[in-house]
C-alpha positions in Angstrom: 3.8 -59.8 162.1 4.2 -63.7 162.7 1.6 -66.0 163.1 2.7 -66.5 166.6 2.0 -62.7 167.2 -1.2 -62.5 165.6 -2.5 -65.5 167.9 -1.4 -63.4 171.0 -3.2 -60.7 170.0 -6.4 -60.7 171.7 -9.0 -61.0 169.6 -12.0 -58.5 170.2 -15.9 -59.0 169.2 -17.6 -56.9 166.8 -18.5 -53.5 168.0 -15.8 -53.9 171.0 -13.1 -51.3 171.6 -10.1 -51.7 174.2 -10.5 -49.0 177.0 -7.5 -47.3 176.1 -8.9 -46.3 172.7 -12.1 -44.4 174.7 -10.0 -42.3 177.3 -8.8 -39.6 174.8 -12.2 -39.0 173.8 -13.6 -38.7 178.1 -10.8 -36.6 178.5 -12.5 -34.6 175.7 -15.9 -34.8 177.4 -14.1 -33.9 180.6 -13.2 -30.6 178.8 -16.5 -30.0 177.5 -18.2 -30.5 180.8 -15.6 -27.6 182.1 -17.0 -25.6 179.3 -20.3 -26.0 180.8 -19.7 -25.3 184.3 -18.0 -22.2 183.0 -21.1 -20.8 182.1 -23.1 -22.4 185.4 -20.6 -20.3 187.6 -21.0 -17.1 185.5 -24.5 -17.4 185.8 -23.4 -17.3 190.1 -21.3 -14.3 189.5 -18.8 -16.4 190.4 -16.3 -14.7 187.8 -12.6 -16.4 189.4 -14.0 -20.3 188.5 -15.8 -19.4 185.0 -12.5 -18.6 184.2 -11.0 -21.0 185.9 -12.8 -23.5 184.1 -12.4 -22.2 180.5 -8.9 -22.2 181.0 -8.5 -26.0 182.5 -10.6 -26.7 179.5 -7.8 -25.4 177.1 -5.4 -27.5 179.0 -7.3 -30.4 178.2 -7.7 -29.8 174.6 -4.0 -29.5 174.7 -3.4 -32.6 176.0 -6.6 -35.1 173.9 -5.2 -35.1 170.9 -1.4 -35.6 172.1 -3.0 -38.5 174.3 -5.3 -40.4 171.0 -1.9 -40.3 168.9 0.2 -41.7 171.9 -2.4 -44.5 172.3 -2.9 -44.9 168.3 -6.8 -44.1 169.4 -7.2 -41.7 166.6 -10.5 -41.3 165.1 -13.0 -39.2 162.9 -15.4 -39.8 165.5 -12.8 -38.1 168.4 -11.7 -35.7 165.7 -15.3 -34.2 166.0 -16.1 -34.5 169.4 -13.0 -32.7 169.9 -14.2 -29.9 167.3 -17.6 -29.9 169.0 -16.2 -29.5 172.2 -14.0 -26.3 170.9 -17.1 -24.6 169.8 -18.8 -24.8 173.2 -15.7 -24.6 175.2 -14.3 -21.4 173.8 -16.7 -20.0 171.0 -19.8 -20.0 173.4 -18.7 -20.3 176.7 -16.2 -17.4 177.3 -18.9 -15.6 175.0 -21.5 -15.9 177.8 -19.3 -15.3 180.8 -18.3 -11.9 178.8 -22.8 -11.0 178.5 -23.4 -11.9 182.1 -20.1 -10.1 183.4 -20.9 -6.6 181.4 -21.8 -6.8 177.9 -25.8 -7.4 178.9 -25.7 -3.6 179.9 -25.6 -2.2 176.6 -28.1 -4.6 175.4 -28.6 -5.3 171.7 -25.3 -4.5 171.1 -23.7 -6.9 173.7 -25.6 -9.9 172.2 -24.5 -9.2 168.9 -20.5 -8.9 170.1 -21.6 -12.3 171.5 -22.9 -13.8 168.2 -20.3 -12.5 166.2 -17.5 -14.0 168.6 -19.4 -17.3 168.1 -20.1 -17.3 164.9 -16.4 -16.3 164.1 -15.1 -19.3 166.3 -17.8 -21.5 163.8 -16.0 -20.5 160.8 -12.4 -21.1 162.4 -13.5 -24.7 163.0 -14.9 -25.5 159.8 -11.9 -24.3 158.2 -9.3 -25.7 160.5 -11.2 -29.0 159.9 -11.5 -29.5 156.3 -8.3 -28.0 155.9 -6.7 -30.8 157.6 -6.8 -32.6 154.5 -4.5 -30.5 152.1 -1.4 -30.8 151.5 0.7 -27.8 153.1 4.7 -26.8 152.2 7.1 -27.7 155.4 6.9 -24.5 156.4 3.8 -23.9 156.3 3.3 -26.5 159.3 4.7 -23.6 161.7 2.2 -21.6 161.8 -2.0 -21.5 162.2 -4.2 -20.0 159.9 -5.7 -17.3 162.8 -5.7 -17.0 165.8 -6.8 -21.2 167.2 -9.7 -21.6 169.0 -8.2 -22.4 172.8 -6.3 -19.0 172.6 -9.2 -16.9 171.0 -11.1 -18.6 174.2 -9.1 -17.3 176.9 -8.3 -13.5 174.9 -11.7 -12.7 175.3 -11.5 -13.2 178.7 -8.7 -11.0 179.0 -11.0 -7.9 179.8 -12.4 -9.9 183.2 -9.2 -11.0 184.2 -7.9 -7.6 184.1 -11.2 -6.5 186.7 -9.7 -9.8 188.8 -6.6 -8.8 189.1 -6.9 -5.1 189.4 -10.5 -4.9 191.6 -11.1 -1.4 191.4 -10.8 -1.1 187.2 -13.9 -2.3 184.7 -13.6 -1.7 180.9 -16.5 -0.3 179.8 -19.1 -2.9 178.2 -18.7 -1.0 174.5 -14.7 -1.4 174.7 -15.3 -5.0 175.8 -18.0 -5.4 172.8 -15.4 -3.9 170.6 -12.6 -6.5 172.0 -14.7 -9.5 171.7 -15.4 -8.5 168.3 -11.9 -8.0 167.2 -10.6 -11.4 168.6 -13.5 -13.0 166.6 -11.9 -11.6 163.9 -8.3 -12.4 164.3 -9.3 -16.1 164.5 -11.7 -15.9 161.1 -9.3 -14.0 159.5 -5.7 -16.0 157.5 -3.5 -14.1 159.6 -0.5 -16.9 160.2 0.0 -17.0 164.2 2.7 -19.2 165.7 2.0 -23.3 166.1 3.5 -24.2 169.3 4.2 -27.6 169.1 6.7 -27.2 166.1 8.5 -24.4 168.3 12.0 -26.2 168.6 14.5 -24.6 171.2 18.8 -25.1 170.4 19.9 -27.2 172.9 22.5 -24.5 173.5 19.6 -22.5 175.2 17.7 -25.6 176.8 18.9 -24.4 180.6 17.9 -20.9 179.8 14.4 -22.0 178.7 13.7 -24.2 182.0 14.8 -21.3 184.0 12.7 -19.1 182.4 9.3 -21.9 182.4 10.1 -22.1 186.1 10.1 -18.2 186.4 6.7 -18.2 185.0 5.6 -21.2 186.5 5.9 -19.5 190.0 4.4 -16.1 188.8 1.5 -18.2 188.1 1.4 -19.4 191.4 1.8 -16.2 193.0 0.0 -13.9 190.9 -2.4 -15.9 188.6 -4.7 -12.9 187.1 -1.5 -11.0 186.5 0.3 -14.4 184.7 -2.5 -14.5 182.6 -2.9 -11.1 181.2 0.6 -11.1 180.7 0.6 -14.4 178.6 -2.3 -12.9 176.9 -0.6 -9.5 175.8 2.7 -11.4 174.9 0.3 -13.4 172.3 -1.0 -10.4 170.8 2.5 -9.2 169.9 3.5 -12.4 168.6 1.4 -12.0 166.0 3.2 -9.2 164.2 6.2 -11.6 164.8 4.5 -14.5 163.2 3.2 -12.3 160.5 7.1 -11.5 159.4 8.0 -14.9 159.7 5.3 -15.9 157.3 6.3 -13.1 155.0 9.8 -14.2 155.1 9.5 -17.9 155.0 7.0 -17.8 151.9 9.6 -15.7 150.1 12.3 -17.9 150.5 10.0 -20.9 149.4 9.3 -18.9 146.1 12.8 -18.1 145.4 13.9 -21.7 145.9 11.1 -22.9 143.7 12.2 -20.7 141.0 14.0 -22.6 138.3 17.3 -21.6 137.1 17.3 -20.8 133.3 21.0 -20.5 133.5 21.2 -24.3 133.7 
């Protein structure tokens, strides 16, 4: 940089941040405040916006931590606010909305589904964060170690969004305890799921892919309940995918890394 440069720059006082820096971490407030009103509108019986809410949360966390490396706003002090707001927004909230929706009819056994779920969401947090440190093989950076905490949000909802889409049908609470209990533990567990954002698509197959996005795009519109629970089932199965992948990947890293004695 040039002295020229470095005088244009303007020059801030000590404990002053530009504006831009502070957005990514109000759009992570935003999301926790949605987490929050998740559990206000489940304590209405209002079951279509708890949901609702939960799942505009998991947009936003989607979008936070693209936005703070766009606008080089990075911090520790985002990094936890954002982990803070993962805990409420999908370890406790969704948690709740499940007790007050069916699992406070069997009780003891409801609540504990609920502190399991939450519990296991803790545990996926703390590991995710200091794990964030270490150094991890190329492709190791395709995948996530269990299920991530946005997607283990919304799959335990997907017992109440079947009941919104089909009005007449209610899991029992016990099956519901059972499913909340069993997504807790897909996202404690090491099982490698899918990373998103290092899916690449061939260009070759770029048309076909919008095609398809729009396809779902207006199934969403049309039929939201019914988009969601089929987004939520296709995840599950990816997991078996992810798992071969893993399984696959790893073995061609350890026979690469093999040395040749031949030589």
């Amino acid at each position: 940089m040039t002295d020229h440069e470095r005088r244009k720059r303007p020059r801030l006082l000590r404990g002053e941040q530009p504006i831009s820096r502070l957005f990514p971490n109000m759009v992570t407030i935003a999301g926790l405040c949605c987490g929050l009103s998740a559990i206000r509108f489940a304590m209405l019986g209002r079951w279509e916006m708890a949901v609702g809410f939960i799942i505009v949360a998991a947009l936003i966390d989607g979008m936070d931590g693209r936005l703070a490396r766009m606008l080089g706003a990075t911090s520790l002090f985002g990094a936890q606010l954002d982990s803070l707001s993962d805990f409420l927004c999908f370890g406790v909230s969704p948690a709740l909305v499940l007790y007050m929706w069916q699992l406070q009819y069997i009780r003891g056994i409801g609540w504990a589904a609920v502190l399991y779920f939450s519990v296991c969401m803790a545990l996926r947090l703390a590991r995710f964060n200091t794990g964030l440190f270490e150094e991890k093989e190329p492709w190791e950076k395709q995948f996530f170690v269990g299920v991530p905490a946005p997607a283990g949000g919304i799959l335990c909802l997907l017992p109440l969004i079947v009941s919104l889409r089909f009005e007449n049908f209610t899991l029992p609470p016990a099956l519901v305890a059972a499913y909340a209990v069993l997504v807790g533990t897909l996202m404690a567990s090491r099982i490698p799921t899918f990373a998103g954002k290092h899916i690449r698509i061939k260009h070759d197959y770029i048309p076909q892919f919008m095609i398809a996005a729009t396809i779902l795009l207006v199934l969403f519109i049309i039929e939201p309940w019914l988009f969601l629970l089929g987004l939520g089932v296709a995840y599950l199965g990816s997991i078996y995918f992810s798992v071969m992948r893993w399984r696959r990947l790893k073995a061609q890293s350890a026979v690469s890394t093999v040395p040749d004695l031949h030589s």
